[in-house]
C-alpha positions as CSV (number, residue, x, y, z in Angstrom):
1,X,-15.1,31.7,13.5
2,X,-13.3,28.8,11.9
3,X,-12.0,26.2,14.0
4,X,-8.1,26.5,14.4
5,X,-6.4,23.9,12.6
6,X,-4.6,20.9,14.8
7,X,-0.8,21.1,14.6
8,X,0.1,19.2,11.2
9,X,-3.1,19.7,9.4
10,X,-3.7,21.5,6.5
11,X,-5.5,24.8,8.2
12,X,-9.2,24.8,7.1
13,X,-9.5,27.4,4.6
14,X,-9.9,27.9,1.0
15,X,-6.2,28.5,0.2
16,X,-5.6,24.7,1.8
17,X,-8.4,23.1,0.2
18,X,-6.2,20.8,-2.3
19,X,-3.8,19.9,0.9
20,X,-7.1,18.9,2.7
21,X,-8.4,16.6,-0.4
22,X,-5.1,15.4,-0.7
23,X,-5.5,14.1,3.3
24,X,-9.2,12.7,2.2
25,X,-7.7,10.9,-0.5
26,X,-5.1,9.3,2.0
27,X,-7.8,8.6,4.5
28,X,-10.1,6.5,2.1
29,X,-7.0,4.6,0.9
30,X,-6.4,3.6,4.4
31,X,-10.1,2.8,4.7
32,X,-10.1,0.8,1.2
33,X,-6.2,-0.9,1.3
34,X,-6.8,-3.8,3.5
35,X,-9.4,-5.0,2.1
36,X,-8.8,-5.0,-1.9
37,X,-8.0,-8.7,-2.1
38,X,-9.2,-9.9,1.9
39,X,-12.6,-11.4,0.8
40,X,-13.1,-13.1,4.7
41,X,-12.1,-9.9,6.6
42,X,-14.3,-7.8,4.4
43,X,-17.6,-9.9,5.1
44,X,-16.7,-10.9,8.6
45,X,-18.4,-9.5,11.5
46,X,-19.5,-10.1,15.0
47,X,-23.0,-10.4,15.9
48,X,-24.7,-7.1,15.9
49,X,-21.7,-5.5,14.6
50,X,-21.1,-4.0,11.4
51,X,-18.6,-5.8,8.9
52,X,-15.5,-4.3,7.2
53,X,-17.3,-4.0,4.2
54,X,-20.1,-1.9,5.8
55,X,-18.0,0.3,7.2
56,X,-16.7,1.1,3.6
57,X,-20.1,1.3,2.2
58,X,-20.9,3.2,5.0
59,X,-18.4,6.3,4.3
60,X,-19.1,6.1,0.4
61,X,-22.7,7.1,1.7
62,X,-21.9,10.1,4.3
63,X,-19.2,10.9,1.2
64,X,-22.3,11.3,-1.3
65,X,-24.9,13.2,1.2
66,X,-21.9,15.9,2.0
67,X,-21.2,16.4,-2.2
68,X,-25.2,16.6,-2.7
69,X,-25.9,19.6,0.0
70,X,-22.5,21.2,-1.2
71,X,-23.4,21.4,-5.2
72,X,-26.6,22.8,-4.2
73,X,-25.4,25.5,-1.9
74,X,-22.5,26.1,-4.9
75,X,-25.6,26.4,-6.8
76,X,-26.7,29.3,-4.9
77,X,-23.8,30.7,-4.3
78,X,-23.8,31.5,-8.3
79,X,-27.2,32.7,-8.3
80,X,-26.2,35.1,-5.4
81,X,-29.0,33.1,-3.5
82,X,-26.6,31.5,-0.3
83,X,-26.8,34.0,2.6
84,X,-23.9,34.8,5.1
85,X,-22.5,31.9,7.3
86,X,-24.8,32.2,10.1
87,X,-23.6,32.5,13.7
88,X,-21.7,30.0,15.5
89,X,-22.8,29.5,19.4
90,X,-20.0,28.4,22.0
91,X,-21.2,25.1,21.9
92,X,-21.4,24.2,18.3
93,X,-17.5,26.2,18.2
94,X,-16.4,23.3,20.0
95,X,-18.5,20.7,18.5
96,X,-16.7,22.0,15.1
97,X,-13.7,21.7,16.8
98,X,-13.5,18.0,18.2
99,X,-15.2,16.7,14.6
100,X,-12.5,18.2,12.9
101,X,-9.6,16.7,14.9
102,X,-10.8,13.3,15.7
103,X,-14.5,12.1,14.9
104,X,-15.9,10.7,18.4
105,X,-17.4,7.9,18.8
106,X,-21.3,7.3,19.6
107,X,-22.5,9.4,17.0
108,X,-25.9,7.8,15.4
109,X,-25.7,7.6,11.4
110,X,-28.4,8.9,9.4
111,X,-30.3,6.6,7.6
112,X,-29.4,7.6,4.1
113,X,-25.8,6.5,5.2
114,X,-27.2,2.9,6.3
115,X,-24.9,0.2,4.6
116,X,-26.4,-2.9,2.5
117,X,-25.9,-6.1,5.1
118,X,-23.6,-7.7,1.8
119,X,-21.8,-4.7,0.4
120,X,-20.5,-5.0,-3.1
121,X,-16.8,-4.8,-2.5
122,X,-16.5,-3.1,-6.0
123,X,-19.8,-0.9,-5.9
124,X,-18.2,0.5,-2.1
125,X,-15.3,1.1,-3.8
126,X,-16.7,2.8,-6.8
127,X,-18.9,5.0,-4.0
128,X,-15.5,6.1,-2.2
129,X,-13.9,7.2,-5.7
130,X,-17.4,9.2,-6.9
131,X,-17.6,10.8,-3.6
132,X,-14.1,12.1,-3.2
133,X,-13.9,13.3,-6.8
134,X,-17.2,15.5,-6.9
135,X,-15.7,17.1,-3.6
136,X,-12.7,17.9,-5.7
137,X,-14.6,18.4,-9.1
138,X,-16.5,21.0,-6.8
139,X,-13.6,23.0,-5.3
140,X,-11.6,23.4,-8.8
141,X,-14.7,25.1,-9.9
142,X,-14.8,27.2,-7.5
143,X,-11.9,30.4,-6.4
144,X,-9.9,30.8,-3.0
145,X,-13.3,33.3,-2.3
146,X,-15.9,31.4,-3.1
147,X,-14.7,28.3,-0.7
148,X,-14.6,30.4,2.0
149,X,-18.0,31.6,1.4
150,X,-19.6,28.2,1.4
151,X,-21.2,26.6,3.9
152,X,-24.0,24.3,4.3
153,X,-26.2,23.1,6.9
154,X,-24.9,20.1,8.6
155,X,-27.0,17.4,6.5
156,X,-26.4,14.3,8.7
157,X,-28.1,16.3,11.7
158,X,-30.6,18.6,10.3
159,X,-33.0,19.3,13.3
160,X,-29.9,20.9,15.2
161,X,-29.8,23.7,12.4
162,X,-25.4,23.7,13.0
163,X,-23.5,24.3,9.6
164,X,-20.2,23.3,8.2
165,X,-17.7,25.4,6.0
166,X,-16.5,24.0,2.4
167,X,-13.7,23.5,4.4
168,X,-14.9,22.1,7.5
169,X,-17.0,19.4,5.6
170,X,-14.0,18.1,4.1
171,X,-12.2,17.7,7.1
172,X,-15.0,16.2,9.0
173,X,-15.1,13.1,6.0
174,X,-11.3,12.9,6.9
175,X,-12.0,12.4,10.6
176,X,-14.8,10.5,9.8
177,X,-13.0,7.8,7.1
178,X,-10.4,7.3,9.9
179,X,-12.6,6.7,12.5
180,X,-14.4,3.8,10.0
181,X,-11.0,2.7,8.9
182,X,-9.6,1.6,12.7
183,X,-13.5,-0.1,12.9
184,X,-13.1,-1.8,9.3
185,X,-9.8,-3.2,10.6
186,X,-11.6,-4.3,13.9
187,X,-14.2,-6.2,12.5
188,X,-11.7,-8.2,9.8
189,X,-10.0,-9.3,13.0
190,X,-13.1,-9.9,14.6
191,X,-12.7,-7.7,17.5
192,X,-16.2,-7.7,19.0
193,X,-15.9,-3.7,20.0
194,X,-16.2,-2.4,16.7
195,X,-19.0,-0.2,16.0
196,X,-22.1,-1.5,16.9
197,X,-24.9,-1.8,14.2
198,X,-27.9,-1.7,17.0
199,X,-29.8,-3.6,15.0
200,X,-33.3,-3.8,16.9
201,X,-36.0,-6.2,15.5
202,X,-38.8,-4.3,13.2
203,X,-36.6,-1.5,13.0
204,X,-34.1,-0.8,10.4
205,X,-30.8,-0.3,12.1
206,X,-29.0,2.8,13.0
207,X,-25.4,2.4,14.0
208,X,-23.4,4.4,16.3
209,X,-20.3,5.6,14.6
């Protein structure tokens, strides 16, 4: 069971999957914009808070870790090695569906998705372009069919064994980038309630998105 697309969204299917790269595409440019020639807002933060900058670096991660686990179930999918999409329980069905609409806030971000505490403004940059063209590299490679039939486990939350469609994965880094986008713009103002990096001493930080 797909989750239903919300009203004005590209529905999350094969068919749509150049509408839905398009909308990534406009989400990481509303991530990126404000901060191409702000060098203050990009490194300012609050204490404990994340900066602007670490928000970008921060999606160019999550961006990189979704393309990985998708070329490798692509890469099964031509073997003839990726199974059925497994089962979807009630409560992952509407998980699916709130990530897909609007990313919540007070998710935990892996660690592989930890930002630098200086991003490179041009290396964050270069991390948002790579990541949205192998998602798009991917799907031209791939026919209306075989979008549909891919799927990976959700790689940012392994231990809860939940899985995302081709589509679904793309629209989660949609929801995702705009959630990190209204943050960025928060910390360049210096609005102490962006996200929070929790950084605890002796432990390498893990953020709440």
């Amino acid at each position: 069971m797909h989750a239903p697309p919300r009203p004005g969204h590209p529905k999350l299917d094969g068919a749509h999957f150049p509408a839905l790269l398009d909308d990534l595409d406009a989400a990481l440019r509303e991530l990126a914009a404000p901060f191409e020639r702000d060098d203050a807002g990009w490194a300012r933060a609050a204490p404990g808070r994340w900066s602007a900058g670490q928000h970008v670096e921060h999606i160019g991660h999550v961006l990189a870790i979704g393309a990985t686990a998708l070329e490798s179930a692509a890469d099964q999918l031509f073997r003839g090695d990726l199974g059925k999409r497994p089962w979807r329980d009630p409560i992952q069905v509407l998980f699916v569906r709130a990530v897909t609409r609007k990313f919540p806030r007070g998710a935990r971000s892996p660690r592989a998705a930890l930002p630098q505490g200086a991003p490179d403004r041009a290396r964050a940059f270069a991390l948002l372009a790579q990541g949205s063209l192998r998602h798009r590299a991917l799907g031209e490679r791939l026919t209306v069919e075989q979008r549909d039939r891919l799927w990976i486990w959700n790689p940012y939350a392994p231990a809860l064994r939940w899985h995302y469609t081709f589509a679904e994965e793309v629209r989660v880094q949609t929801t995702h980038a705009r959630h990190h986008a209204q943050s960025a713009v928060q910390a360049a103002a210096g609005d102490s309630t962006a996200t929070a990096d929790a950084h605890a001493a002796g432990r390498t930080p893990r953020p709440v998105d």
